[in-house]
N, C-alpha and C positions, 0 to 999 in steps of 0.2 A: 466403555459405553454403558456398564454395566448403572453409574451414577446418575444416569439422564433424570430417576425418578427423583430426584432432591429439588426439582427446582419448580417454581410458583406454576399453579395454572398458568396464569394469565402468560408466563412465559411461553410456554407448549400453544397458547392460543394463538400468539404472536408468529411462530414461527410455522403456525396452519398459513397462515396470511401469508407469510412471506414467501412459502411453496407456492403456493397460487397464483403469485405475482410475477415469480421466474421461474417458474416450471421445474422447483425442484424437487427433489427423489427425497425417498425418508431415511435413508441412507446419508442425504446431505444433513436433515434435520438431527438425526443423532450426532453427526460431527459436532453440526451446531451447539449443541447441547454439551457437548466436552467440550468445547474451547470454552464456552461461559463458565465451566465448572474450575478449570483451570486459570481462567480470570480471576477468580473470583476467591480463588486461594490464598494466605496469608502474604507470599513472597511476588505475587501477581506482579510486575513493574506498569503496573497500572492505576490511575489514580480512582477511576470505576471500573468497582469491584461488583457491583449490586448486579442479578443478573435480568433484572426489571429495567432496569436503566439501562444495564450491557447490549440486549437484545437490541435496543436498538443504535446505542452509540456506537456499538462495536461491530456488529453484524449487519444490520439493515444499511448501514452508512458506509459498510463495506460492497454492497451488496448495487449499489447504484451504477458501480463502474459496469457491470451486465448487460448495461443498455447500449454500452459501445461493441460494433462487430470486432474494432482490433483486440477487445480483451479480450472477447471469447474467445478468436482466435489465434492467439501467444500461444507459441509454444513454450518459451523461455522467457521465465518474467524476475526480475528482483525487485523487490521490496526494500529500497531502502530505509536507513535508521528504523527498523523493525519495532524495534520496544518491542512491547507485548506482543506484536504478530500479527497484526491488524493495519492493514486488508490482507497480510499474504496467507494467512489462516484462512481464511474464509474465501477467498479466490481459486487455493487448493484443492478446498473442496468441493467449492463449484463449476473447477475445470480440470478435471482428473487428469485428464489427458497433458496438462501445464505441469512441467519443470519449473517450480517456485524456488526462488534465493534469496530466505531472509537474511539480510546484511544489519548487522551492527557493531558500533565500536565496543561496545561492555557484552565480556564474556559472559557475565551472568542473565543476559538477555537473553543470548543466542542457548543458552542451556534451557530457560524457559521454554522460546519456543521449541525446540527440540524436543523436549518431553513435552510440551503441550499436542505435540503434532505425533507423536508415538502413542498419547492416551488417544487419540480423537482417532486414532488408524489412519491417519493421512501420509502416505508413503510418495510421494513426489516432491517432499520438503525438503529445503538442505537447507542450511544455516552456515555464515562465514562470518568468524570473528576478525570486523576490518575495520578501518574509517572506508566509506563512500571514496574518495578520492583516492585511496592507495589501495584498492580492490586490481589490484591490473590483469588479473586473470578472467575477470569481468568485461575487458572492452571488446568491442562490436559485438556479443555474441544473444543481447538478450533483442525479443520483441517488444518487448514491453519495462517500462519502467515503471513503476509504484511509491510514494510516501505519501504520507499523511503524519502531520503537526513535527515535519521533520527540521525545515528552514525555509528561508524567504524565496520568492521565485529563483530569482536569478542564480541562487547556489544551488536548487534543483533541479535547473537547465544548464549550467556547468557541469552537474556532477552527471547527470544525464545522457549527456550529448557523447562522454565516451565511450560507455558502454551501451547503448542500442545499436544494433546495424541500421544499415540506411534505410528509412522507409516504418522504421521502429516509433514507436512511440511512449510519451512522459504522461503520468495522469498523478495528477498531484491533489490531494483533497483539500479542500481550503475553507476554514469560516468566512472571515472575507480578506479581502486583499491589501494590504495597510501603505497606505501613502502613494508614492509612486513604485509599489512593488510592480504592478505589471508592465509600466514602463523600463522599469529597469530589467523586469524578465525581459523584453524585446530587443534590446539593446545584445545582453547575454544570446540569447539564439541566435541576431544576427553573427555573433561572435566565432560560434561554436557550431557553428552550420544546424540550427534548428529552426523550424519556423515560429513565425511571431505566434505567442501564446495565445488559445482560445479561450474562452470561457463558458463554462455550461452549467447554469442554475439548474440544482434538483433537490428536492426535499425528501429526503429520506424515511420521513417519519409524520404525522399529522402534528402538526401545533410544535414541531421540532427547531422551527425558525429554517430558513434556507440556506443551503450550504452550496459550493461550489466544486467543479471538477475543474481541474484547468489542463488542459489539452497544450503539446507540441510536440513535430513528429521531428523525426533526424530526415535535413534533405540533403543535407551533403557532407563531404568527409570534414571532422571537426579536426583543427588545427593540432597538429603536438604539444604545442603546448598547454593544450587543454587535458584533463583536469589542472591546474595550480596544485601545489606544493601544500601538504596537511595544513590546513586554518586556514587559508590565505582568501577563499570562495567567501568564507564567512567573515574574515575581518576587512574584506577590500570587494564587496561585491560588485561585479559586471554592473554595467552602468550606472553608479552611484555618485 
C-alpha cells in the first residue's frame, strides 16, 4: 500500500470521484491504487499499463457492473479468462464480502493476479489455472459470472451456463457486439438454459465512448453436454 504515493495527481483526483459515485471507503481507494501500481509493472499482461489511462479502462469500467443489485450481491463470483484481473480485482475490492475466482488458462496470469491481489491486501481472491470449459469444480456453484475482452457472446454463455447456479447470472463487458453476435448469443442461451441476452449501455468514463454490459441469468438446468469439449465453444460457436 505503502506505493499509492507514485502515481499522478490527477489519478488520486479520479478515484475522489469514483468514491463518490459508489460510496466507496478509502480503504477501497488504496486497493485501487495497488492494482494500477501492479498494472503498470514491466510483466503486467496488460497492454495499458499507464495508470492515467488504467484508472479508467481498468477500474472505472470495472466499476459499472455496481449498478446491478445481482453483483453486489454474489457471493461466489468467477472471473473468467482473467488476464490481468480486471473486473475481478476490483469487484474484490468492492464487495469484501465476495468469494472472487479469477480463472485462466496461462499460468503466468494467474501468478500475476495472485500477487497482484496479495500486494493490494485483497484476501477473498483465488485464482485457478484452467481453460473456462474444463474448470469442472466450478459448476453450479458461482452467483455471478464475469469477462471482459474474453470471447464472443455465445462462447460466454456456453461457458457460463455451467458453472452458475440457477437464478445466477453472466455480465460480460462488451465494446460493441460484432455481426450477429447477439443473435447467436440467443440461440446459445436458449441451448444452455440461459436467458436471451440483455443489453445495457453505460459510459464509464466522460468522452470514453460507450461500452456495454451484457446480462443473462441461468433459468434452468443446462444440458450435460454443455460445456463442449477444450476449443470446440470457440471454433463451432452456438448458433453460427
Amino acid at each position: 500500500m505503502e506505493r499509492s504515493g507514485e502515481l499522478p495527481a490527477r489519478v488520486n483526483k479520479r478515484l475522489v470521484e469514483l468514491q463518490a459515485e459508489y460510496g466507496l471507503s478509502e480503504e477501497n481507494l488504496d486497493q485501487f491504487r495497488s492494482i494500477l501500481l501492479s498494472l503498470a509493472g514491466e510483466h503486467a499482461p496488460t497492454a495499458v499499463t499507464d495508470a492515467l489511462e488504467g484508472i479508467n479502462v481498468h477500474i472505472a469500467d470495472s466499476l459499472t457492473a455496481l449498478g446491478l443489485e445481482d453483483v453486489k450481491n454474489a457471493k461466489t463470483i468467477a472471473d473468467l479468462g482473467s488476464g490481468c484481473g480486471i473486473p475481478g480485482l476490483v469487484l474484490a475490492s468492492a464487495l469484501p464480502e465476495s468469494r472472487v475466482i479469477a480463472v485462466d488458462a496461462q499460468k503466468r496470469r494467474c501468478e500475476f493476479i495472485s500477487n497482484a491481489a496479495e500486494a493490494a491486501g485483497l484476501k477473498n481472491v483465488e485464482t485457478v489455472w484452467s481453460r473456462a470449459e474444463e474448470w469442472d469444480a466450478g459448476h453450479g456453484i458461482c452467483d455471478l459470472v464475469t469477462a471482459r475482452a474474453m470471447a464472443s457472446l455465445p462462447v460466454l454463455v456456453e461457458y457460463s451456463s455451467s458453472l452458475l447456479r440457477e437464478g445466477g447470472l453472466m455480465v460480460a463487458w462488451k465494446g460493441k457486439l460484432e455481426g450477429d453476435e447477439k443473435a447467436q448469443g440467443a440461440v446459445a442461451a436458449e441451448l444452455t438454459g440461459m436467458s436471451e441476452p440483455e443489453v445495457i449501455q453505460v459510459e464509464p468514463w466522460r468522452g470514453g465512448g460507450r461500452r456495454k454490459l451484457v446480462l443473462s441469468r441461468k433459468i434452468a438446468p443446462t444440458p450435460d453436454r454443455f460445456p463442449r469439449r477444450a476449443g470446440i465453444a470457440v471454433k463451432r460457436p452456438l448458433g453460427s
